[in-house]
C-alpha positions in Angstrom: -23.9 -83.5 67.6 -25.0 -79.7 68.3 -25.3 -77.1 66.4 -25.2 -73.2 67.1 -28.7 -71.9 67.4 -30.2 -75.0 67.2 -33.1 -74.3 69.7 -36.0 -72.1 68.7 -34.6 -70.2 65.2 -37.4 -68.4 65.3 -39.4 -68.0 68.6 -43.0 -66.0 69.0 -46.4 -66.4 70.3 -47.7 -68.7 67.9 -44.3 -70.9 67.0 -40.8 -72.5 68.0 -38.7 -73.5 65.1 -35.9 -76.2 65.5 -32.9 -77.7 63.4 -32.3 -80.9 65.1 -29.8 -83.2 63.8 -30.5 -86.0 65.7 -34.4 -85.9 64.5 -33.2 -85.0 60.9 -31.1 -88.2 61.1 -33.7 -90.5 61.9 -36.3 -89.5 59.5 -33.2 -89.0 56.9 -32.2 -92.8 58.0 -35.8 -94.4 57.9 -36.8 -92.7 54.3 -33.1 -94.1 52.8 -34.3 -98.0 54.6 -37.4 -97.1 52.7 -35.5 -97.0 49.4 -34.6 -93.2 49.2 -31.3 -92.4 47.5 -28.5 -91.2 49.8 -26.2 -90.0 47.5 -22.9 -89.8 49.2 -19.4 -91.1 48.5 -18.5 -93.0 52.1 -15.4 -94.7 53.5 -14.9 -98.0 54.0 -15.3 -96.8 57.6 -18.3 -95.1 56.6 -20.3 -97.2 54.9 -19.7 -99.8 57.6 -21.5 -97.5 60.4 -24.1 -96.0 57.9 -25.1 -99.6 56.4 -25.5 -100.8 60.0 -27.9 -98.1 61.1 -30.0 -98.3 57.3 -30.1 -102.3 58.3 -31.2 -101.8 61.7 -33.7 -99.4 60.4 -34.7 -101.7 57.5 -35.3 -104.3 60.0 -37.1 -102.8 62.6 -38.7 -99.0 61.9 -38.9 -98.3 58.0 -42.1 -99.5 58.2 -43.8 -98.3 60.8 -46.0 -95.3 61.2 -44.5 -92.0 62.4 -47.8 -91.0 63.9 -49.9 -93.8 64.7 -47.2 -95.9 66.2 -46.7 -95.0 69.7 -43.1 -96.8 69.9 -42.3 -94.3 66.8 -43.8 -91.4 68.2 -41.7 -92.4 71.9 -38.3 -92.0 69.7 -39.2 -88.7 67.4 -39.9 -87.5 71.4 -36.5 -88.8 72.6 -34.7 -87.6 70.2 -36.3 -84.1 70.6 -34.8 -83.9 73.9 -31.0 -84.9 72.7 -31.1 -81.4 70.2 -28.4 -80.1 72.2 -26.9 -83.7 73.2 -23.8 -84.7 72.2 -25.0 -88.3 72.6 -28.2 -90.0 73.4 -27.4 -91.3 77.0 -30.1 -91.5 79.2 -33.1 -90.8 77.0 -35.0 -94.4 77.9 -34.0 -95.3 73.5 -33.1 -98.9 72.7 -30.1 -99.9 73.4 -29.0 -100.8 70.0 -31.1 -97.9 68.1 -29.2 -95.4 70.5 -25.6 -97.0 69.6 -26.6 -97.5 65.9 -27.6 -93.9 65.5 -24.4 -92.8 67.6 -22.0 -94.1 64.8 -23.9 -92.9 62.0 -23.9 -89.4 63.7 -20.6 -88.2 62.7 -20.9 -89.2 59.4 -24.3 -88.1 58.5 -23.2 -84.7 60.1 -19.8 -84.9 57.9 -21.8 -85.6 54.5 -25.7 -84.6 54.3 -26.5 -82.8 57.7 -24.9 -78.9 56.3 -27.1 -78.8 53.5 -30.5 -80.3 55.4 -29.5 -77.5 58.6 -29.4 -75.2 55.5 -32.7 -76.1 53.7 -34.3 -76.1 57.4 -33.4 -72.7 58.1 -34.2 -71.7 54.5 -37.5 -72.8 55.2 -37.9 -71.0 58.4 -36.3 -67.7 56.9 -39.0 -68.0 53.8 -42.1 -68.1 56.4 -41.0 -65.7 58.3 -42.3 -62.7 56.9 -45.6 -64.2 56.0 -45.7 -65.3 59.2 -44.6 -61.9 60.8 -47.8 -60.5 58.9 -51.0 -63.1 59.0 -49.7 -65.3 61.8 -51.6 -63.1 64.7 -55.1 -63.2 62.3 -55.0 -66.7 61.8 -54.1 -68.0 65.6 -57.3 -66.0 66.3 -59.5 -67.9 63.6 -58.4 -70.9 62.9 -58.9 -71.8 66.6 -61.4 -70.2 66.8 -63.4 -72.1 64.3 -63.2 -75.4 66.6 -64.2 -73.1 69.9 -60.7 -72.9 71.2 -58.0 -70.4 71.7 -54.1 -70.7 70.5 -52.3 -72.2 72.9 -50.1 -70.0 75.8 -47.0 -71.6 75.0 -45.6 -71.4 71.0 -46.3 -74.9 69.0 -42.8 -76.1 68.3 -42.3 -77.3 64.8 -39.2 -79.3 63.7 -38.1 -79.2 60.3 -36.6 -81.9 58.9 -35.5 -83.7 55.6 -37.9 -85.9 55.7 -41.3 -86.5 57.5 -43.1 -89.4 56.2 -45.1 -89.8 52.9 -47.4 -86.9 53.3 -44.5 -84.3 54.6 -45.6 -83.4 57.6 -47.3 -84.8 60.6 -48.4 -83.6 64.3 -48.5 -85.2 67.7 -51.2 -84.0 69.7 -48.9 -84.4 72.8 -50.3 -83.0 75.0 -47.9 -80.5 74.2 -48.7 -80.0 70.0 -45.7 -80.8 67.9 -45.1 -80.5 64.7 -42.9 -82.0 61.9 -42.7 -80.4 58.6 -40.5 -81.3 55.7 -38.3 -78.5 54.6 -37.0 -80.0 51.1 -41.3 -81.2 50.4 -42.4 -78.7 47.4 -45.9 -78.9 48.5 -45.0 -77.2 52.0 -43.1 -74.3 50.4 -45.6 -72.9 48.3 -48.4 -73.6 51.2 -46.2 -72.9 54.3 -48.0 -70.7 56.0 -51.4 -72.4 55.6 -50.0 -75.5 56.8 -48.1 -74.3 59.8 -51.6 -73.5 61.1 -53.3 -76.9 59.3 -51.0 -79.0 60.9 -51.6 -76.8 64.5 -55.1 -77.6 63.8 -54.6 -81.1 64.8 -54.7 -79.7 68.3 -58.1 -79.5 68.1 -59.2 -82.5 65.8 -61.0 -83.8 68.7 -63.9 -81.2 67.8 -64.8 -82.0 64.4 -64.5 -86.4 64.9 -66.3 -86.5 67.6 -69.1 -83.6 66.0 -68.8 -85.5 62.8 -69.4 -88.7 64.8 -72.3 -87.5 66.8 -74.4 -86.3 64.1 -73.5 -89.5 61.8 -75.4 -91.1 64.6 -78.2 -88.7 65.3 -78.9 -89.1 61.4 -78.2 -92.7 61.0 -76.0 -92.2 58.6 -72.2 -92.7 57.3 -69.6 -89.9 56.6 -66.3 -90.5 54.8 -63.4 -92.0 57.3 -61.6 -88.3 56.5 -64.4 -85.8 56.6 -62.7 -84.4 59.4 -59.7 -83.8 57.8 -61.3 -82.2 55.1 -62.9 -79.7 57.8 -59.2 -78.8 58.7 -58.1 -78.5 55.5 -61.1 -76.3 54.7 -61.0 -73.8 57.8 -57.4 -73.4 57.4 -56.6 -73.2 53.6 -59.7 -70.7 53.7 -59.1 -68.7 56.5 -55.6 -68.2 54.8 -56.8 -67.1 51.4 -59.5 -64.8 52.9 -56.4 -63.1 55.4 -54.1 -63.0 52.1 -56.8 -61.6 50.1 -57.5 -58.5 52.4 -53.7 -57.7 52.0 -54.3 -57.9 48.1 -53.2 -61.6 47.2 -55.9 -62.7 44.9 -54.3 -65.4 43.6 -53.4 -67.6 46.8 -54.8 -71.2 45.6 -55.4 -73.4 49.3 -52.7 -76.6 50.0 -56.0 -78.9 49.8 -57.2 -78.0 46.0 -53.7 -78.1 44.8 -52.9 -81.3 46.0 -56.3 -83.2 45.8 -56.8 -83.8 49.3 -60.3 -83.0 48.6 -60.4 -85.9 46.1 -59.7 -88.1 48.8 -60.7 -87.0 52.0 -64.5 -87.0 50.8 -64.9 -87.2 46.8 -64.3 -83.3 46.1 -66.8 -82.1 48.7 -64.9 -78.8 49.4 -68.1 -77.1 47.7 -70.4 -78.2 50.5 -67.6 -77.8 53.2 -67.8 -74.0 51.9 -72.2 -73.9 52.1 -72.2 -75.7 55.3 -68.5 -75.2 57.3 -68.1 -71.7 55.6 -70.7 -70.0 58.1 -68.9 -71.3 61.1 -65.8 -69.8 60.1 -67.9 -66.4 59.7 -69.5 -66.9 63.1 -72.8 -67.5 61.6 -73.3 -70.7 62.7 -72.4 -73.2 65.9 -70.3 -76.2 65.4 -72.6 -78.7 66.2 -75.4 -76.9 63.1 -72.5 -76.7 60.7 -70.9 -80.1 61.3 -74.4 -81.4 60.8 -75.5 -80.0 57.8 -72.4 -81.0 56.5 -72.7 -84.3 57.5 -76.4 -84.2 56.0 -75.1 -83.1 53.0 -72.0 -85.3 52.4 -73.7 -89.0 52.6 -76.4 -90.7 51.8 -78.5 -92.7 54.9 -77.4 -96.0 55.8 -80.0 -98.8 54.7 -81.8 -100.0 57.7 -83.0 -103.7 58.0 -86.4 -103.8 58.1 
């Protein structure tokens, strides 16, 4: 179940871009268990091999997490490796997930897998001037906002039809790898930023544990997602100020379009911008701006007397 120029559509410094049909068809498969129209006039034949991988899926993996799941997160890393397989032999899968998703193969890649491979490299092709143009800036600040450098090797990013509920989601590996949903609206508009939000997960480690640290140091709680929010901040930001200087204006970040402010931490992007902002300026250390942000967010916890 190849394809011509599956591997790397577009390679650089910064990212590897794939079209995999054997990943497309298991997110494609798990979102239709999940009750996502399929829209496709089968066989008899057909609909006996594409019913039995949706029940197997139905039964055993619709439900479960694509990140936080390790047994999830062990297939979407099989399945990586099978890109230019024919068949999943020898990739340590279940026995009867490998056979399911063997018989669905030729039909998925007979009735929906064209126009996915299409809308992947559609994707790709859109980004690719952006990227061409900012993508150099912004793997020298985004990293640099957490005290690290972009990686030696170029993050590989899958796209794919489908990629859970919030349409995109990274494994920290180690290596980093990305999944992004090429047919999600909210990653068009925002592609670029989110290319380097989701390659932020790389280095989440930096603002829990800071976040944690001076929660403790002031006795205090932080919302569960503050560090989110910081990633969401230093990349949406960094990407408006780099579009800016080329004369976009108008760039509005993924985070205030979609209201992951909202929920992250109750609409605290203004103090992410008093007290993250000078980080991502160089004015201030990690540890001082995670801190007065963490001062800022929450109120003390009550202390028994």
């Amino acid at each position: 179940m190849t394809t011509p120029g599956a591997t790397a559509l577009l390679a650089s410094a910064l990212f590897a871009f794939h079209s995999n049909p054997w990943l497309n068809l298991h997110h494609f498969v798990r979102a239709v268990a999940r009750g996502e129209p399929a829209g496709a006039d089968l066989t008899a034949a057909e609909r006996q091999d594409w019913d039995a991988v949706v029940a197997l899926y139905r039964e055993r993996y619709a439900q479960r997490d694509l990140l936080f799941d390790e047994g999830m997160v062990a297939i979407k890393t099989a399945l990586r490796r099978a890109e230019k397989q024919e068949t999943l032999a020898g990739l340590g899968l279940e026995p009867a997930l490998a056979a399911v998703l063997e018989r669905a193969a030729p039909v998925y890649r007979r009735h929906w897998w064209p126009q996915h491979d299409r809308d992947n490299r559609a994707w790709i092709a859109a980004v690719e001037p952006a990227l061409a143009a900012h993508g150099p800036a912004l793997a020298r600040a985004v990293p640099a906002a957490y005290g690290r450098t972009w990686p030696a090797q170029p993050i590989d990013v899958d796209l794919s039809v489908q990629a859970g509920p919030f349409g995109a989601y990274t494994t920290s590996g180690p290596p980093t790898h990305v999944t992004i949903s090429s047919q999600d609206p909210r990653y068009r508009v925002c592609a670029l930023e989110m290319l380097f939000h989701e390659a932020s997960h790389a280095w989440d480690d930096v603002p829990t544990q800071g976040i944690a640290r001076a929660a403790a140091a002031q006795g205090k709680t932080s919302p569960r997602q503050l560090w989110h929010a910081v990633l969401f901040f230093a990349a949406g930001e960094l990407t408006r100020r780099e579009l800016a200087a080329s004369g976009d204006e108008d760039y509005v970040e993924h985070a205030l379009r979609s209201g992951a402010y909202d929920r992250a931490c109750g609409g605290c992007r203004p103090l992410l911008a008093k007290h993250w902002g000078p980080r991502l300026d160089g004015r201030a250390s990690v540890e001082a701006a995670l801190a007065a942000l963490v001062a800022a967010v929450e109120a003390p916890v009550a202390r028994a007397p």
